[in-house]
C-alpha positions as CSV (number, residue, x, y, z in Angstrom):
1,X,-1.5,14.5,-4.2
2,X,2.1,12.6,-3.9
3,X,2.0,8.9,-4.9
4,X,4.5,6.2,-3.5
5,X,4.8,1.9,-3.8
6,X,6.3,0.0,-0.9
7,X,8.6,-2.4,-3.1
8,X,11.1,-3.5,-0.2
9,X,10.3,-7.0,0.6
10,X,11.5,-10.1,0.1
11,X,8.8,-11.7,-1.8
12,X,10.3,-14.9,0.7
13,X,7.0,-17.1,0.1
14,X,6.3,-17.2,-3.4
15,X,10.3,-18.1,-3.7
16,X,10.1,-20.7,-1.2
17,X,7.4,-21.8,-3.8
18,X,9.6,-21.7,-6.9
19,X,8.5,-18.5,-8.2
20,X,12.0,-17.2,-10.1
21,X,11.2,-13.7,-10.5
22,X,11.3,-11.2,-7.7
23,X,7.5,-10.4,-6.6
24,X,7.4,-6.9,-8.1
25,X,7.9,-8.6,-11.5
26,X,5.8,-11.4,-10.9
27,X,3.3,-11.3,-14.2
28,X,-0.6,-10.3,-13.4
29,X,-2.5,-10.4,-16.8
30,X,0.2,-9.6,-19.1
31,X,2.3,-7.1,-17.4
32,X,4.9,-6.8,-13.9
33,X,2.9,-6.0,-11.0
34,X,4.7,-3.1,-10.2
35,X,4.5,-1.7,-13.9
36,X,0.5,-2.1,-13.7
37,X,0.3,-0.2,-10.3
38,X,3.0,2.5,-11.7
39,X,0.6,2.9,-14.9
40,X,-2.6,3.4,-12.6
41,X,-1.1,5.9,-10.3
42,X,-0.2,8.4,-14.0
43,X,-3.9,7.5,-14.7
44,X,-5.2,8.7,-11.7
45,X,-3.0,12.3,-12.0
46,X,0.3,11.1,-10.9
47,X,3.3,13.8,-12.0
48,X,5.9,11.6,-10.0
49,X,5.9,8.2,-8.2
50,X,8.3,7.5,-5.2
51,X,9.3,3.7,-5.0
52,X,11.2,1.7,-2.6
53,X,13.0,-1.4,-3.5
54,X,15.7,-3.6,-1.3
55,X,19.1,-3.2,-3.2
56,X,19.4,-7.4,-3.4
57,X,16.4,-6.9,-5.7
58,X,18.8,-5.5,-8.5
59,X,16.0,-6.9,-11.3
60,X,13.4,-4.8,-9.7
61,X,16.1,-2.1,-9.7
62,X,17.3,-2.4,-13.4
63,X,13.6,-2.3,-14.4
64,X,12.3,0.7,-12.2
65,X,15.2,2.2,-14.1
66,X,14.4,1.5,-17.4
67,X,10.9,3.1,-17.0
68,X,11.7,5.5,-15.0
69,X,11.4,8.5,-17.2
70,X,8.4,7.5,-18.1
71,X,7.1,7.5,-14.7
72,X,9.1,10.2,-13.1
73,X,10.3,7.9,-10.7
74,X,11.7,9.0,-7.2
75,X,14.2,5.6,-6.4
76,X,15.1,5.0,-3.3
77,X,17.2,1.9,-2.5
78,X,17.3,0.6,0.7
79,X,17.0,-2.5,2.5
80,X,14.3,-1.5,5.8
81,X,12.9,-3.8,8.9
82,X,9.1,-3.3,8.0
83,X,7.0,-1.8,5.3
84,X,6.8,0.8,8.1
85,X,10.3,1.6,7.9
86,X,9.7,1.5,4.3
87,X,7.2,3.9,4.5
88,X,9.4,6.8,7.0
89,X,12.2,6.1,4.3
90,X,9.6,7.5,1.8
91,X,8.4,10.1,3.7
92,X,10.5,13.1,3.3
93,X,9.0,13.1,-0.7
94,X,5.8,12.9,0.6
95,X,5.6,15.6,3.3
96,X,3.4,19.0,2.6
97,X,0.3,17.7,0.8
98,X,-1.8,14.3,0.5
99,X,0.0,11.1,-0.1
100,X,-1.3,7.9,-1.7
101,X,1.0,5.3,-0.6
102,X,0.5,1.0,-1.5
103,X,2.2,-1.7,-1.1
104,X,3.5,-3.2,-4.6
105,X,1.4,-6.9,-4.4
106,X,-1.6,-5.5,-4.0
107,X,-4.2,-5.8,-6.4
108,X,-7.5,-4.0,-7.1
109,X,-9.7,-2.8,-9.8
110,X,-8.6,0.4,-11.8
111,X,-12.0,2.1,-11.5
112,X,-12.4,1.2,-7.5
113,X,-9.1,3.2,-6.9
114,X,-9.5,6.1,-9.0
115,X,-12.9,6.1,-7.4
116,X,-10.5,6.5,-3.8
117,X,-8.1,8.2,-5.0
118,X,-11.2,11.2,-6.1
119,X,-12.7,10.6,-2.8
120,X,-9.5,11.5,-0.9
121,X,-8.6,14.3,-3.0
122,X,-12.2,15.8,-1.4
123,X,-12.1,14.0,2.2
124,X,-11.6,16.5,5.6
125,X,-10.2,13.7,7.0
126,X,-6.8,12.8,8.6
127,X,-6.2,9.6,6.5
128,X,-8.3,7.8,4.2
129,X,-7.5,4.1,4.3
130,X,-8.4,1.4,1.7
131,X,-10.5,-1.3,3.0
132,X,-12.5,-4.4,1.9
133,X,-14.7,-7.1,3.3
134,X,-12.9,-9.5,1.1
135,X,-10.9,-11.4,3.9
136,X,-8.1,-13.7,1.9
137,X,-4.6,-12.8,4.1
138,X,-3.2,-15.4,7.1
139,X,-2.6,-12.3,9.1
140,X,-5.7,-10.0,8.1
141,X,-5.7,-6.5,10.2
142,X,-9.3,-6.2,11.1
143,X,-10.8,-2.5,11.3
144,X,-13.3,-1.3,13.4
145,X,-15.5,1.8,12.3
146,X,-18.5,3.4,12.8
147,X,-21.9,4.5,11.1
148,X,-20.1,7.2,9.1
149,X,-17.4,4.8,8.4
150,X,-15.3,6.7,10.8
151,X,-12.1,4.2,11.6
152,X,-11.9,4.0,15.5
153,X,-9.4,0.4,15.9
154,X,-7.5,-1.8,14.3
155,X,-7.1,-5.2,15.4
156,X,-5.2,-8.4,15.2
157,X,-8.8,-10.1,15.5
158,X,-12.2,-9.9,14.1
159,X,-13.3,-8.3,17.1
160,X,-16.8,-7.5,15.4
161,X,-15.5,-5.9,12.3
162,X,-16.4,-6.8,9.0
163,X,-13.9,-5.2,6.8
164,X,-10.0,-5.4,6.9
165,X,-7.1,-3.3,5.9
166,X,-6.0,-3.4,2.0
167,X,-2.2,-2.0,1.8
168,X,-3.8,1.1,0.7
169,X,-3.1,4.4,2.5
170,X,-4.3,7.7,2.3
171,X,-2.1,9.8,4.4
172,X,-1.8,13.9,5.3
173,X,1.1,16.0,7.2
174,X,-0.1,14.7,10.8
175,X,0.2,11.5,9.7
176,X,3.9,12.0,9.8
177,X,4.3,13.4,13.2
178,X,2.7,10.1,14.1
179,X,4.8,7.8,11.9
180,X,8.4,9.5,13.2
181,X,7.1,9.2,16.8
182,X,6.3,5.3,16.0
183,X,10.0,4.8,14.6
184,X,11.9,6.7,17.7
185,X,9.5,4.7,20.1
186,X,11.1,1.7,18.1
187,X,7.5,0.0,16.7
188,X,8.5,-1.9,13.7
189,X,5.0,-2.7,12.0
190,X,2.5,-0.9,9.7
191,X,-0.5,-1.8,12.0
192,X,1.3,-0.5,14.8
193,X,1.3,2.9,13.4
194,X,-1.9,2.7,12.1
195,X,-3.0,2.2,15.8
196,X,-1.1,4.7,16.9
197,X,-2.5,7.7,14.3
198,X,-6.0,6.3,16.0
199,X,-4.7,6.8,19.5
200,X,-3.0,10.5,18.3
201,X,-6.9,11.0,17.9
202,X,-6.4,11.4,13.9
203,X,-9.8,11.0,12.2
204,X,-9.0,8.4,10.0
205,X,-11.7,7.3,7.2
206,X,-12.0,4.0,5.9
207,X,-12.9,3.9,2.1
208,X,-14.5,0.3,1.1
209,X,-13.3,-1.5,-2.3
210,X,-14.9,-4.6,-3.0
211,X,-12.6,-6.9,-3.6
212,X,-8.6,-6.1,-2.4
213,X,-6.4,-9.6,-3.6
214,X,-2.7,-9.6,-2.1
215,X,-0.2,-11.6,-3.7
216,X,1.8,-13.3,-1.5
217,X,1.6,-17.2,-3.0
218,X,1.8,-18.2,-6.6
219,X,-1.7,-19.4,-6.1
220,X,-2.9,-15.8,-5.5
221,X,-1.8,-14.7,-9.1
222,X,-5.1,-16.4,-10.9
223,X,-7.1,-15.0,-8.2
224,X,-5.3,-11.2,-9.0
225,X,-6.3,-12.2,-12.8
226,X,-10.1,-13.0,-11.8
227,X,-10.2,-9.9,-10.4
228,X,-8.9,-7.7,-12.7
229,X,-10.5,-8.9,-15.3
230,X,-14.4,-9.0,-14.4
């Protein structure tokens, strides 16, 4: 299994609150954000992490470099529209096998995902997604599944679902066809190519977490902490 972090954004909110570091340094219980996820992904059997990063974000940069032999780092710097565009700009290290892909402020117990990351290594499915029933985001992505926790929608509202995407995605080769299509098509958001594996007819499996904390605002950083540390 491949391993990447989405690292592209602009972290615009918690700078708008007076946060001074970009968000993938922003300190979670001791240690950068992005240096906590990189250190769970060698845990769960990483050999090489691919990482995106916006090239205005040259702290991020000069830091992913400093560790980067540790991690066996893939860089690439670029500055993209979406985290979708993050994700196609990722994808040619990521082709051939299983990929793990997450976005770099999202937080979660280290025994949950190496719990995932063993269930997807065994899954038959198309994609394994990370979800929880923890709803804390302004703009939550609802998912819809069935009795054997088969994903069949994702939507904008509750729509009857209970659970809701966590920036964690479990992805295989035909999840690329899918992405490249969504990019020539010009779609510019994750959601809409996680729609659009579900309307490709992938079989897409949703993988529950209990608790999934995203952290956009500085207030989100003692609720990260909470987590992590029960």
């Amino acid at each position: 299994m491949k391993f990447a972090v989405i690292a592209a954004g602009a972290g615009s909110r918690l700078a708008d609150e007076g946060m001074s570091v970009p968000k993938p340094l922003v300190t979670v219980c001791g240690e950068p954000m992005i240096g906590r996820l990189l250190g769970i992904l060698r845990g769960c059997g990483a050999d090489g992490i691919s990482v995106i990063v916006n090239p205005a974000n040259t702290r991020t940069i000069d830091y992913l470099e400093s560790v980067s032999g540790t991690y066996n780092l893939h860089l690439v710097v670029k500055a993209t529209e979406s985290s979708m565009h993050s994700l196609y700009e990722l994808s040619p290290w990521l082709r051939g096998c299983k990929s793990c892909v997450t976005t770099v402020d999202t937080i979660f117990r280290e025994e949950e995902f190496r719990g995932y990351v063993d269930y997807f290594n065994l899954s038959e499915a198309d994609g394994v997604m990370g979800v929880t029933d923890f709803v804390d985001d302004e703009k939550p992505l609802y998912v819809g599944v069935d009795e054997h926790c088969m994903i069949n929608g994702f939507y904008d509202g509750k729509s009857g679902c209970h659970c809701v995407s966590g920036g964690i995605y479990g992805l295989t080769e035909k999840s690329f066809g899918t992405l490249e299509r969504c990019v020539a098509a010009g779609q510019s958001r994750m959601r809409a190519f996680q729609r659009q594996m579900v309307a490709d007819g992938l079989r897409l499996e949703a993988y529950r977490f209990g608790q999934i904390i995203d952290v956009d605002h500085i207030s989100d950083i003692a609720k990260a902490e909470k987590l992590i540390e029960k």
